[in-house]
C-alpha atoms as one frame of an Amber mdcrd trajectory, in Angstrom:
protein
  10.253  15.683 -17.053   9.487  15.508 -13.343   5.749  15.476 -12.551   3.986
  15.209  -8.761   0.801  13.123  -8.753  -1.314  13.659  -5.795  -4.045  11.637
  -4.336  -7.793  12.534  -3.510  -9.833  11.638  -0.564 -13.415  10.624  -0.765
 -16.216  12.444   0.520 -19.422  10.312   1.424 -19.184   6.993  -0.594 -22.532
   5.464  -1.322 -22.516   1.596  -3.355 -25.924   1.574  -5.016 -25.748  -1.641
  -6.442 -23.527  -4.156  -8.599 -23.332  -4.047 -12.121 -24.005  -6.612 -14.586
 -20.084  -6.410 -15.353 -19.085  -7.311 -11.932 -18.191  -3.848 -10.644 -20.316
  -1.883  -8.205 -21.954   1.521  -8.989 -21.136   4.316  -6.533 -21.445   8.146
  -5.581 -18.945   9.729  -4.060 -17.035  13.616  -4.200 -13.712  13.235  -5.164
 -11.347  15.853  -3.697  -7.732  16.583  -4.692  -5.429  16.521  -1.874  -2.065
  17.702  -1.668   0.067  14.784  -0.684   2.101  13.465  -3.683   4.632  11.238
  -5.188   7.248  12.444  -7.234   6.971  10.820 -11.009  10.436  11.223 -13.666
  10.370  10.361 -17.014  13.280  10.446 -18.957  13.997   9.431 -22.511  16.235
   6.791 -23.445  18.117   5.402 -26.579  20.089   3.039 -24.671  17.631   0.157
 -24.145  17.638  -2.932 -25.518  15.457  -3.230 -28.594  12.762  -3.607 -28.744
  12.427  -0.425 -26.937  10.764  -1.382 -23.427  10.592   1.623 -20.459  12.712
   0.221 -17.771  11.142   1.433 -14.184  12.577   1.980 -11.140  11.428   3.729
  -7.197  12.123   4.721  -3.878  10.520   5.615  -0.811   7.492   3.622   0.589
   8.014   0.161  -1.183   5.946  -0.693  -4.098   5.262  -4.674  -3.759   4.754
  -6.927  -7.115   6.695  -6.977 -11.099   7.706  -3.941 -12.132   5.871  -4.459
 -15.134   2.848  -4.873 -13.555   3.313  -1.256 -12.228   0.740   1.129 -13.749
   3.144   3.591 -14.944   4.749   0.756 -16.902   1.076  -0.278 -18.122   0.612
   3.193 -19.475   3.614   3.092 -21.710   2.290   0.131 -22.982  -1.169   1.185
 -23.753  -0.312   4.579 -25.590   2.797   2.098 -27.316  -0.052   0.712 -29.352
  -1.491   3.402 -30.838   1.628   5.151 -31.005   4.783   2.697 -32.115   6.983
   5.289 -32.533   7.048   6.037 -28.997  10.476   6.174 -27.451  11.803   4.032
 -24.733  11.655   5.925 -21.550  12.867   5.666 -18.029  10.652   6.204 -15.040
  11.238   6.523 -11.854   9.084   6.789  -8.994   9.460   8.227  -5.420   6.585
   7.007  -3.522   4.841   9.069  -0.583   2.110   8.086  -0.591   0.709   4.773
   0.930  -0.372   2.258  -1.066  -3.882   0.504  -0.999  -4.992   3.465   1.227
  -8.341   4.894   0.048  -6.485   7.927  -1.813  -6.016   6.644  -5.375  -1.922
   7.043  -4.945  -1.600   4.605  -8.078  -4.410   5.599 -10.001  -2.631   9.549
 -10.024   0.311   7.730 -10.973  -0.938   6.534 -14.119  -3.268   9.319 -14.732
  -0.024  11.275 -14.733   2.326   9.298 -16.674   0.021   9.697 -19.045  -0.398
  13.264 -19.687   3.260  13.542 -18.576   3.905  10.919 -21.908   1.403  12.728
 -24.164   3.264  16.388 -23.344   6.667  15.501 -23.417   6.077  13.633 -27.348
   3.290  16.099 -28.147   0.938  12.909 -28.548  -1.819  16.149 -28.831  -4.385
  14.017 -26.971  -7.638  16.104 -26.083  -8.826  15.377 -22.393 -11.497  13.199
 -23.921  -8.625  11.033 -25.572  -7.036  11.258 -21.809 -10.170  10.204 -20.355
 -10.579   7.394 -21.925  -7.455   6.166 -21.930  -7.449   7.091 -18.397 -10.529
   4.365 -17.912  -8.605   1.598 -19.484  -6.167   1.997 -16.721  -8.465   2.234
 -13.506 -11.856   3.481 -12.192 -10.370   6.207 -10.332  -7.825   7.454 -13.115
  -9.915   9.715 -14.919 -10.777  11.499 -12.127  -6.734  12.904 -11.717  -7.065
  14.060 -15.584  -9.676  16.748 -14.044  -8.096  16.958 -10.762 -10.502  18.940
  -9.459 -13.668  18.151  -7.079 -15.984  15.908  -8.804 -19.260  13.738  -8.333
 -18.162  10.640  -9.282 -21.076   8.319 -10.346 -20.806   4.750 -12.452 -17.398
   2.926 -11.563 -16.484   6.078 -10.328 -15.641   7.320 -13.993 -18.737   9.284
 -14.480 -17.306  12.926 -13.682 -19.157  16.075 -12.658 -16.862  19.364 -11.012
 -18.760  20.464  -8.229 -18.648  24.000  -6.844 -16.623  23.110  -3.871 -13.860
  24.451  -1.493 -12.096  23.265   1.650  -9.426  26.314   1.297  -8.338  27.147
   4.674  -8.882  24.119   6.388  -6.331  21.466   8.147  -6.231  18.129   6.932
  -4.925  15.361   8.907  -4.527  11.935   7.277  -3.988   8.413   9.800  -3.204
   5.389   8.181  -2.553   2.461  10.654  -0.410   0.082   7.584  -3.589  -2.166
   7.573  -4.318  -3.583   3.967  -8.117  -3.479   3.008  -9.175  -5.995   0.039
 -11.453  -3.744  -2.183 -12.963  -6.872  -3.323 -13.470  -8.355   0.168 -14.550
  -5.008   1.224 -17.347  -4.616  -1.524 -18.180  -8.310  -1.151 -19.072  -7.384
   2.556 -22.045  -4.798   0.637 -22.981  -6.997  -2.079 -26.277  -8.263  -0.397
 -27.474  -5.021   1.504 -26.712  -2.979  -2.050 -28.611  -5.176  -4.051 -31.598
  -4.628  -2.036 -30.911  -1.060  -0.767 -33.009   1.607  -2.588 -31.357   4.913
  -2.183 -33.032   7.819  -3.540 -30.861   9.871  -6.139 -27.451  10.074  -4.255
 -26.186  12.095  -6.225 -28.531  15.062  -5.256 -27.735  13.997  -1.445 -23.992
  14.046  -2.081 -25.149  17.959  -3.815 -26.966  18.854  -1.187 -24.732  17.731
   1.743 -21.847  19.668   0.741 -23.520  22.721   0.155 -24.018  22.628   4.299
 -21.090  23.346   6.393 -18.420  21.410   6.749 -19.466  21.032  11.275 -22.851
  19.632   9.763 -21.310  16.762   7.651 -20.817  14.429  10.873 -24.261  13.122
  10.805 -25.419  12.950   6.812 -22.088  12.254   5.051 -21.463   8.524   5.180
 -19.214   5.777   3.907 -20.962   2.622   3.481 -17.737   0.674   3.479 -16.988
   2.306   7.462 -19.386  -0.070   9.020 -17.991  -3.650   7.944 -14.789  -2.063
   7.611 -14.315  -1.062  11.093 -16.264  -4.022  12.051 -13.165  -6.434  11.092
 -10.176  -3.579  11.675 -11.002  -1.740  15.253  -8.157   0.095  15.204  -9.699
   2.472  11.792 -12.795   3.283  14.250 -10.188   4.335  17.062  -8.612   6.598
  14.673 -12.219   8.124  13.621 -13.023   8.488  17.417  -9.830  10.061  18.004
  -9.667  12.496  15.248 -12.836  13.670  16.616 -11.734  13.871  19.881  -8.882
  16.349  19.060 -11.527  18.735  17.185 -12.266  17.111  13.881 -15.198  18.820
  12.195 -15.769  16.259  10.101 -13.941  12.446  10.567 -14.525   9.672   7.487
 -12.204   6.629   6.186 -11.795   7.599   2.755 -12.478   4.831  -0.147 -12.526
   1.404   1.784  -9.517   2.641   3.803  -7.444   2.024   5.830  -7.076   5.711
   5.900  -8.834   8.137   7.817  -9.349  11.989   7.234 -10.335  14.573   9.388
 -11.257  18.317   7.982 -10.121  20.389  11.004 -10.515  24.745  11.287  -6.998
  25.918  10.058  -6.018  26.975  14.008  -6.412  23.463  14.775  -3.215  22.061
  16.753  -1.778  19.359  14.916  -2.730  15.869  15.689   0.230  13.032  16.712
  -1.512  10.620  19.269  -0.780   8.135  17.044   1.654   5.136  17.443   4.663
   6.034  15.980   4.506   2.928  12.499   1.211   5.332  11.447   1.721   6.940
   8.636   0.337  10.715   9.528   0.326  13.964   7.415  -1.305  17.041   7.870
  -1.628  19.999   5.471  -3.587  22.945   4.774  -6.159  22.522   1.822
């Protein structure tokens, strides 16, 4: 079975505060983009026993222990609850970058596990997928909807939204820098804990019910500022993405990648240095 798990960019981010759990609650649109890896699982009777998945990947290079891979963690958490799983093989071809601000390993997962529960007809409802989903990561659930969300809470608390960027150009810039998340949200930990914003989700609502053109000055990302602060080099990309015609220009998550939403005629963007990573697509 050969799956494609895209990524999402994020539309506005807003931190509202930190949790008594030590994560940070957020609002946010999720949108499905169409970049994606390439996920195969096969099935195997010629592993060692006990039956373990063995992984393997190409393309962009996936740092750390294979079994530390998400894909490998999924097997492992529908294993328990379902011994008579099978050993499996998985490989993954990687395209997009890692620790970018577009959820690349969180779709992984997500789809390694509805990949696992169709091809052994584990006949888990999307509830069941959800909250499996959750054990894995704050952005999996979202890529068991796939579609655009709110997402309030961790980022598990998911609401479709009427929305559509069909017919627009979407060009993605990512300079190879590495963000920390945790640095990143450390860097809002004292202005969220005092910040009192009024319902952001109904902001989020209400902003992209506007036009796209009027996003540049109400849409925000509160992780830009200290962000771009450290890394100079994500604010040059912003500036420059506007510069060739962006309508709207954001670093999606807490980067390093930037977006920009441009008309569909929109000549495609490559001022770049050539080690960018750059993609552009019609949504």
């Amino acid at each position: 079975m050969i799956v494609f798990p895209n990524c999402k960019i994020n539309l506005g981010l807003i931190i509202t505060g930190k949790r008594s759990d030590g994560y940070h609650d957020i609002a946010s649109i999720f949108y499905p983009v169409p970049l994606h890896d390439a996920l195969e699982i096969i099935h195997s009777t010629t592993l060692p026993q006990p039956p373990l998945p063995v992984f393997t990947h190409s393309g962009i290079d996936i740092d750390g222990a294979e079994t530390d891979n998400l894909c490998i963690k999924t097997w492992h958490l529908l294993k328990k609850d379902f011994p008579r799983l099978p050993s499996v093989q998985v490989h993954l071809h990687k395209a997009v970058p890692i620790g970018a601000g577009l959820g690349g390993g969180s779709a992984d997962a997500a789809f390694t596990l509805t990949a696992l529960n169709s091809k052994y007809m584990l006949n888990l409802s999307d509830e069941q997928l959800l909250s499996y989903a959750l054990q894995l990561g704050s952005d999996c659930p979202f890529f068991i909807l796939n579609k655009p969300c709110l997402a309030t809470g961790r980022g598990e608390l998911l609401q479709p939204v009427d929305l559509s960027l069909s017919g627009y150009r979407l060009v993605l810039v990512n300079p190879g820098i590495h963000i920390n998340t945790k640095w990143a949200f450390s860097q809002l930990q004292i202005a969220a804990a005092g910040k009192n914003v009024p319902a952001p989700d109904d902001l989020l609502k209400k902003t992209i019910s506007v036009p796209v053109s009027q996003w540049k000055d109400i849409l925000k990302n509160d992780f830009e500022n200290p962000v771009m602060e450290k890394y100079p080099e994500i604010g040059v990309i912003k500036d420059t993405l506007y510069g060739e015609g962006a309508l709207f220009a954001s670093m999606s998550g807490s980067g390093s990648t930037v977006y920009g939403i441009f008309d569909q005629c929109a000549p495609t963007v490559s001022d770049f240095p050539q080690h960018y990573f750059l993609a552009s697509m019609l949504l």
